[in-house]
Residue frames as qw, qx, qy, qz and C-alpha x, y, z in Angstrom:
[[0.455, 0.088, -0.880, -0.108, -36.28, -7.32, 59.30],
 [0.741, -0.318, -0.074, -0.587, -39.10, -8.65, 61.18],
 [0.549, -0.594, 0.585, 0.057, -37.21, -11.88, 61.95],
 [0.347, 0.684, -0.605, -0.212, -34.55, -13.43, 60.79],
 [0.367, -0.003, -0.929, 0.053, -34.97, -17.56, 62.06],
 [0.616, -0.378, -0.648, -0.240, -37.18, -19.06, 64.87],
 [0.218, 0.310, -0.769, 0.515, -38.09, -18.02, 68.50],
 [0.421, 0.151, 0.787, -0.426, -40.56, -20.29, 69.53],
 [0.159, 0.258, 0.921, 0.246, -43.63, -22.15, 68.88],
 [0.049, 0.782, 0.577, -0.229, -46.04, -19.13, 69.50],
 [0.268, -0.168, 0.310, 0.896, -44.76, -16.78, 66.92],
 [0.032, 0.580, 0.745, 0.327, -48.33, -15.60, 66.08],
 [0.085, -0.966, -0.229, -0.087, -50.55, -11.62, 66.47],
 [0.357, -0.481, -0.001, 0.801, -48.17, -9.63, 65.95],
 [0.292, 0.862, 0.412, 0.047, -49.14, -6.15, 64.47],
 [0.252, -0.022, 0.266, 0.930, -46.84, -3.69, 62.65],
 [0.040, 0.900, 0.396, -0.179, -49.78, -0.48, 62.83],
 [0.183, 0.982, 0.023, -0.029, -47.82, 2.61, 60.44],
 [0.414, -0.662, 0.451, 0.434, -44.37, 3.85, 60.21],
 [0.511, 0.757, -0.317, -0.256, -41.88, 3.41, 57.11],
 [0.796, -0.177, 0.431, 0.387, -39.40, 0.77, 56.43],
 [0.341, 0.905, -0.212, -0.142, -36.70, 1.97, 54.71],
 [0.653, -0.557, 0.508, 0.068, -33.91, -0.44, 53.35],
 [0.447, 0.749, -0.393, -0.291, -31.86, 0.22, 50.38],
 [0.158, 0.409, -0.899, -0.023, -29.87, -3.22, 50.60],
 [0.020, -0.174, -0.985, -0.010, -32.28, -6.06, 51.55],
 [0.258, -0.571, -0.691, -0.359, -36.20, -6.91, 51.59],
 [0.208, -0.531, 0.284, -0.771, -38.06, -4.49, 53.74],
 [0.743, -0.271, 0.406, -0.458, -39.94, -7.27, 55.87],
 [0.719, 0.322, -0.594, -0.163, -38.59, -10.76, 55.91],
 [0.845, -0.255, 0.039, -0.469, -39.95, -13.92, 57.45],
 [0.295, 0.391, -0.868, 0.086, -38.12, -17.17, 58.03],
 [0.796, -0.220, 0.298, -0.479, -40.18, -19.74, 59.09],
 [0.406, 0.429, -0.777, -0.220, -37.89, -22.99, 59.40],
 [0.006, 0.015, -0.939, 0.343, -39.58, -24.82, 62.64],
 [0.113, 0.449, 0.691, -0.554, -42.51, -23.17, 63.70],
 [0.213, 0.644, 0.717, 0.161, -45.91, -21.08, 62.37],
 [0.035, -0.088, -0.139, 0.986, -46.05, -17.65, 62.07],
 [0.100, -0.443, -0.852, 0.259, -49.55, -17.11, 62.75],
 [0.097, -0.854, -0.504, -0.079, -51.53, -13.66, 62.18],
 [0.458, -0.253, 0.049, 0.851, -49.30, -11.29, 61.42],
 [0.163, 0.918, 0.347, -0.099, -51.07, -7.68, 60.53],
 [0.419, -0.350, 0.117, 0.830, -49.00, -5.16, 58.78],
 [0.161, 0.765, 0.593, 0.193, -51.34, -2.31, 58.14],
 [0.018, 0.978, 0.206, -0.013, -50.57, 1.16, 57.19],
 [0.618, -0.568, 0.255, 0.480, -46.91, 0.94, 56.43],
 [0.456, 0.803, -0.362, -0.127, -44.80, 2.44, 53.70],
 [0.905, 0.027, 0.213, 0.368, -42.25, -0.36, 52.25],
 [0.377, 0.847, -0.363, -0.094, -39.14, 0.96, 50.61],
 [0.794, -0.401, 0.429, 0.158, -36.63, -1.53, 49.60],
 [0.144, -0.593, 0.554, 0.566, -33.65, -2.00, 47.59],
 [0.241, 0.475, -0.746, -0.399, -32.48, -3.07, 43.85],
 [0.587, 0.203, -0.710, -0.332, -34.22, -5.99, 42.87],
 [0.159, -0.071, -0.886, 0.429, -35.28, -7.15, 46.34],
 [0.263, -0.556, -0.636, -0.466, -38.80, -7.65, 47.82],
 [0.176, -0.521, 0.141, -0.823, -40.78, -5.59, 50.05],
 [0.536, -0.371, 0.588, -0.479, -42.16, -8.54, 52.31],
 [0.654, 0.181, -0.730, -0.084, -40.73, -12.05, 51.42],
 [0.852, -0.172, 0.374, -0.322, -41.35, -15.42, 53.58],
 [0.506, 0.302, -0.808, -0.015, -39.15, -18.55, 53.44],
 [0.820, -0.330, 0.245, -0.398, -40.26, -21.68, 54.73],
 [0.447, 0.539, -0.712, -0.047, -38.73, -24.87, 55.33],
 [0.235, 0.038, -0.928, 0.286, -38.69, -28.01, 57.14],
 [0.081, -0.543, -0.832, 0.077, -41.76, -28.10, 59.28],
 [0.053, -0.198, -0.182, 0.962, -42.10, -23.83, 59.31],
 [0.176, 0.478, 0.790, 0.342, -45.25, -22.32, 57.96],
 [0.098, -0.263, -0.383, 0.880, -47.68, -19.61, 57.89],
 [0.086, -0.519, -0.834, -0.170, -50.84, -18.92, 58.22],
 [0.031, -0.737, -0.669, 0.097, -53.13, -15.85, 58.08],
 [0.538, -0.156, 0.228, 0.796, -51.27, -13.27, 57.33],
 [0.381, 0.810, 0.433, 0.110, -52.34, -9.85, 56.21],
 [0.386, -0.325, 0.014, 0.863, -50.75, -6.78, 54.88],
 [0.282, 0.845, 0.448, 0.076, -51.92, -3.38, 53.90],
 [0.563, -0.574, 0.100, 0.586, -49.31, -1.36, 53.03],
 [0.351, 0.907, -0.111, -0.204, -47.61, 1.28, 50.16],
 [0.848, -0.052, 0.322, 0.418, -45.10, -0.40, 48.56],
 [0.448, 0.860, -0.239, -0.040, -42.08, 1.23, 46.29],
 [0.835, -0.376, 0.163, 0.367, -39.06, -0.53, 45.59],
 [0.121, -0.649, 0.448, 0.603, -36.11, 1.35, 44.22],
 [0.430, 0.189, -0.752, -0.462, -36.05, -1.49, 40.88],
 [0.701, 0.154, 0.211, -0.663, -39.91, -2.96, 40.17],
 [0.290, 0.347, -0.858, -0.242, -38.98, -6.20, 40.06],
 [0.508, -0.457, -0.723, -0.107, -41.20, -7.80, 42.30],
 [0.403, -0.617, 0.303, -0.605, -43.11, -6.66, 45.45],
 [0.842, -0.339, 0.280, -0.312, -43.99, -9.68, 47.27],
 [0.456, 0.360, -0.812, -0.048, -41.43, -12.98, 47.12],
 [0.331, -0.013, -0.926, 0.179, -42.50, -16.37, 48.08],
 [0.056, 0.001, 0.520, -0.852, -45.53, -15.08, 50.08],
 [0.310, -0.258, -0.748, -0.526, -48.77, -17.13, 48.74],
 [0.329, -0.453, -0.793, 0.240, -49.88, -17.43, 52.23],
 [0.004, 0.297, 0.268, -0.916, -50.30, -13.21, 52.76],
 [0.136, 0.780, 0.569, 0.223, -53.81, -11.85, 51.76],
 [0.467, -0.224, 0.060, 0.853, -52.67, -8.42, 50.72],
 [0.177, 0.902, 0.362, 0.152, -54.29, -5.03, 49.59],
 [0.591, -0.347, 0.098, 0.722, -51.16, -2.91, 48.29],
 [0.116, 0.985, 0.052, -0.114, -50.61, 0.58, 47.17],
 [0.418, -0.802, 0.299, 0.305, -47.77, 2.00, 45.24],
 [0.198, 0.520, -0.696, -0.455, -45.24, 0.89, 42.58],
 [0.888, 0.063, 0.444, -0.105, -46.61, -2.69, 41.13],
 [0.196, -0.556, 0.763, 0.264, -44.37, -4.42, 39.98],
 [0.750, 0.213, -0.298, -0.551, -44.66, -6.92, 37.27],
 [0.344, 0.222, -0.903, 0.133, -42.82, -10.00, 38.58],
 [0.414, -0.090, -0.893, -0.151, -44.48, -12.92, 40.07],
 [0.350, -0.272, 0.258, -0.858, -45.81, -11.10, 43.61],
 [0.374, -0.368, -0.850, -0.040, -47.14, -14.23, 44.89],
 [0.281, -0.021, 0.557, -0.781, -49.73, -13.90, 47.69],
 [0.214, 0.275, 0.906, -0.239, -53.20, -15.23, 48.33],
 [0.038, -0.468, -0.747, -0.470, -56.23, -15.20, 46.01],
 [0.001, -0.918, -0.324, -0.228, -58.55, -11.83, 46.51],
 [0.423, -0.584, 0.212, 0.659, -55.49, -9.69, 47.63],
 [0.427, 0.848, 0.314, 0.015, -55.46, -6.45, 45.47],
 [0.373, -0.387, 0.145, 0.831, -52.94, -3.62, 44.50],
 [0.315, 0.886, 0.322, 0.109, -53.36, -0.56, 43.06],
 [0.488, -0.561, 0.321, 0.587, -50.44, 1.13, 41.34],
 [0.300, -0.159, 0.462, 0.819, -49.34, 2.76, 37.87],
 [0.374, 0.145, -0.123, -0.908, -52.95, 3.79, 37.27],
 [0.505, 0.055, -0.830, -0.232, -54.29, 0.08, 37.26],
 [0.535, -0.272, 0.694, -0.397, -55.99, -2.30, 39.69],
 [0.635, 0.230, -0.735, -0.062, -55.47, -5.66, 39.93],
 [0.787, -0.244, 0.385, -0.416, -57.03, -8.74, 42.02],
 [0.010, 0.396, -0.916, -0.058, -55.14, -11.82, 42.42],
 [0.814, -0.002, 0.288, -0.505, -57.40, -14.51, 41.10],
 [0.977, 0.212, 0.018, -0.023, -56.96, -18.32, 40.43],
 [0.787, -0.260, 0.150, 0.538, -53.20, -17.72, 40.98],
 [0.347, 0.325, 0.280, 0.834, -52.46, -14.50, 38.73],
 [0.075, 0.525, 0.271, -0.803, -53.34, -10.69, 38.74],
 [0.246, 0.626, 0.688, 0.271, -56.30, -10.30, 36.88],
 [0.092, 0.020, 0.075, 0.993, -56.03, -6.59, 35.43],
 [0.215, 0.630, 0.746, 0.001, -59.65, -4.84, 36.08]]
């Protein structure tokens, strides 16, 4: 868990560079943004694993929270390929790995390659190419 509520107003570059996340029971990366901005977050070269029906790097906002710039580049497999990405329109992503068919928000040119497919998120949807 990456964090789990607000500590401060300058919540912004922070870089996750490789390793695994491994975490059979909840999302592997998850955001909470209920005051402040999260700001340029980089998570590049990382292997996701996460549990049953849960996403691999979700984002809740609320009240005045937000976030902005966001990238991730990462191998994704969740145990059950329900979704990879929850609530996360604001990440520009380029994922590897199980794709999943549920809703996987994220930002418009943000790619994945996975069951033998690629797919580019355009106008709000993955466009199969």
């Amino acid at each position: 868990m990456l964090a789990g509520g607000d500590f401060g107003s300058l919540l912004c570059r922070i870089n996750i560079n490789g390793g695994i996340i491994l975490n059979p029971v909840n999302a592997g990366i998850y955001i909470s943004a209920i005051k402040y901005t999260f700001r340029r977050i980089a998570i590049i070269n990382v292997i996701l694993e996460t549990g049953s029906a849960l996403y691999c790097i979700q984002t809740a906002k609320s009240g005045t929270g937000a976030i902005s710039g966001c990238y991730a580049s990462a191998y994704v497999s969740p145990i059950n390929a329900s979704s990879v990405l929850g609530r996360s329109s604001d990440w520009l992503v380029d994922l590897s790995g199980n794709f999943a068919t549920a809703p996987n928000d994220c930002a418009n040119g943000s790619t994945f390659r996975g069951n033998g497919i690629l797919r580019i998120r355009k106008t709000g949807a993955c466009v199969t190419m």
